[in-house]
N, C-alpha and C positions, 0 to 999 in steps of 0.2 A: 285531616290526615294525622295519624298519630305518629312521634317522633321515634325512630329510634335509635336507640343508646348503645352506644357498646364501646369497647375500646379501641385506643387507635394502635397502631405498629408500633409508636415509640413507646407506649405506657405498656404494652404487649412486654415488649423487649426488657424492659428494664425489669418488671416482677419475673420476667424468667432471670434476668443475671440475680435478684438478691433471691431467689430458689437456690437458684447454684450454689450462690456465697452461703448460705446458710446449710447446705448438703454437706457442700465442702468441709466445712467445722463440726458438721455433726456426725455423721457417717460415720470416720476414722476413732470416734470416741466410741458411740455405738459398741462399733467393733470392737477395737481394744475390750472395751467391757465382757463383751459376748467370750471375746476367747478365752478372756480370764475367769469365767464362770465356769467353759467348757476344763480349762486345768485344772481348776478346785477341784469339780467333779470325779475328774481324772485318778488327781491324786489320793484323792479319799479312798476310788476304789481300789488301785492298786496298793496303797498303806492295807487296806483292809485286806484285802487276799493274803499279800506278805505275813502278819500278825496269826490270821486263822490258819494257812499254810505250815508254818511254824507250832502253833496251837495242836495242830493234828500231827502232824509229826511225832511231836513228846508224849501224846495220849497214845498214839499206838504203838512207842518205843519204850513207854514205861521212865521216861526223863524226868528230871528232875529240875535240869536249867535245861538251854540253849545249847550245852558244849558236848551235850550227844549226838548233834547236827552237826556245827560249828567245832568238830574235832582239828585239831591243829597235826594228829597224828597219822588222817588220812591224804589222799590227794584229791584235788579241787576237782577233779571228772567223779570221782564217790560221790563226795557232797552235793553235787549238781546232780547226780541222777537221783540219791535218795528225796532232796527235797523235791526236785521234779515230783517225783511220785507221789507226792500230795497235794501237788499244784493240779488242780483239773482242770483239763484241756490243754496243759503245758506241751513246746516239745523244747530242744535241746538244739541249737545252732552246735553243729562241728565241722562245719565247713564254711566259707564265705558262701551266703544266697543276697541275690540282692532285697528282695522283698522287706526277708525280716531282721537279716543275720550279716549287714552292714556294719563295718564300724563307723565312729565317726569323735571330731572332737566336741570338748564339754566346755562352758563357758562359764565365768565367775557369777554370781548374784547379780553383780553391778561394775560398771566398769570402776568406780573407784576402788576397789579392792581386788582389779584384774590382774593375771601374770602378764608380764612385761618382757617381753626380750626384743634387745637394739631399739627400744624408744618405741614397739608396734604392741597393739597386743594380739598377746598367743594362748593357745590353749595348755592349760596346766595339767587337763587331766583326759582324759578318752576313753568311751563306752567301748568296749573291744565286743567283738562276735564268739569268739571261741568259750564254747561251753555258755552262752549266754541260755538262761529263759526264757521263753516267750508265749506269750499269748493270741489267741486268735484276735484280740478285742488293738491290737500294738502295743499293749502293757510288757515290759519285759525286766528283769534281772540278772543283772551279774554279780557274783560271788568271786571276791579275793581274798584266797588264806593266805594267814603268816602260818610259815614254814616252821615246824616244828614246837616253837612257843607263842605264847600269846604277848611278850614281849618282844617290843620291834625297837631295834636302834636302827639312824640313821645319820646322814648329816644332808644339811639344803644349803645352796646355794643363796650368799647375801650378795643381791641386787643395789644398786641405786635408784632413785624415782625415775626414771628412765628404762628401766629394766635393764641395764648393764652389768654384767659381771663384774664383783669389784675384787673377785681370788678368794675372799674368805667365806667359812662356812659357818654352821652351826648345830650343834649337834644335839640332836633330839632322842628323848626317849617314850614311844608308847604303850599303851596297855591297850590290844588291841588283837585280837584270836582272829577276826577277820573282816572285811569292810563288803556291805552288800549295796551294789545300787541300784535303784531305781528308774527305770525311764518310764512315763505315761504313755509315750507318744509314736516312740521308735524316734526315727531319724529326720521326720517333719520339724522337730523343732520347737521352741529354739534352740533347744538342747542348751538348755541354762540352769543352773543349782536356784534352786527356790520356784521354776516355774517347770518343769518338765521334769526334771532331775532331781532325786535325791538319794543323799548319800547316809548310812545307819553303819556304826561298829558297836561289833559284838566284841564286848569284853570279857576278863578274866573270870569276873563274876556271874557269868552265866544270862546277862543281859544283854538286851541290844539297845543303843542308845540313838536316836537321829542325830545326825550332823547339825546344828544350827537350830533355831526357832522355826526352822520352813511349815516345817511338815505339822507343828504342833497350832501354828495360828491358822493353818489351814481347816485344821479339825475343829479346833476348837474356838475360832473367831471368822471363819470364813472371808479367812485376810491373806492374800497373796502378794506379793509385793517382787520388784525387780526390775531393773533398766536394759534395755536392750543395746546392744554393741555389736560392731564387727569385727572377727579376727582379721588383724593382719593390715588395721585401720593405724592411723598415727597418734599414740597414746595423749589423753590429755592430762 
């Protein structure tokens, strides 16, 4: 009679627990990877839209720079609907819809260089709905002109490392006709600057600059980078 072999319940049990253990740790990398391929992706294609969008504008307006769009002398529903008009398949949020035309807040790169109020963090800045752009694909823009010149004063508030108000300000001056942001995603998220978000000012000189390294290692080294946080967590 020939023997047979197989395994027993305990040796069963245990190659299932180190499957698991080994799931366990690999899965969540997997992932993270995966989504950060689907953002590259993302972002590449909305940068690109944005740039030929723009592109197309000035060839059919006979432009020179940027600041035949980016006029400081019109108001921000003009300039939304002209470059709309070269966005294909664009429409125009002018009222709250939930689907696409949501606001919501925007989170820093990383929490080390997050805004801070009462020791928590908080959002510094918010993709608003009104006059935003959008696309069918979730890609969308908003556009904020400065008012009359393309020089903007201001003053911000100086925090402690705790995000506490300490009375004093400080007062800034920029060179800045108008700031256009980017969202890839809509309101999925994370709604973070460098993975879903980004931010471009269009200057005096008829250029638009990106905010940061984001958007430039994305194109050009297929490098994304970013920590994720919660608002409204206890700062470390």
């Amino acid at each position: 009679m020939k023997k047979i072999f197989g395994f027993t319940l305990a040796e069963t049990l245990i190659t299932l627990g180190i499957i698991g253990v080994v799931a366990a740790i690999t899965i969540p990398v997997l992932m993270q990877n995966y989504q950060k391929k689907v953002l590259i992706a993302k972002a590449k294609q909305g940068h690109s839209i944005l740039e030929n969008s723009i592109r197309r504008y000035m060839a059919d307006n006979g432009c020179d720079d940027m600041l035949c769009l980016f006029d400081v002398t019109k108001s921000t529903e003009e300039i939304v609907r002209e470059f709309s008009s070269v966005v294909k398949s664009s429409h125009i949020c002018t009222k709250f819809e939930k689907k696409f035309c949501s606001g919501y807040a925007l989170k820093n790169n990383n929490p080390k260089g997050a805004y801070k109020v009462d020791g928590k963090y908080a959002a510094g800045d918010s993709f608003g709905y009104l006059w935003r752009i959008y696309l069918p694909n979730g890609i969308s823009y908003v556009i904020r002109m400065s008012e009359g010149s393309c020089v903007v004063k201001g003053e911000s508030i100086v925090r402690d490392e705790n995000g506490y108000d300490t009375g004093k300000r400080n007062p800034w001056t920029l060179d800045r006709c108008a700031l256009v942001y980017m969202d890839t995603n809509g309101i999925q998220g994370p709604n973070q600057f460098g993975a879903d978000v980004f931010r471009y000012d269009v200057r005096s000189d008829g250029k638009i600059y990106p905010s940061g390294n984001y958007i430039k290692n994305i194109i050009n080294k297929n490098y994304i980078d970013y920590k994720p946080y919660n608002l409204g967590a206890e700062a470390k």
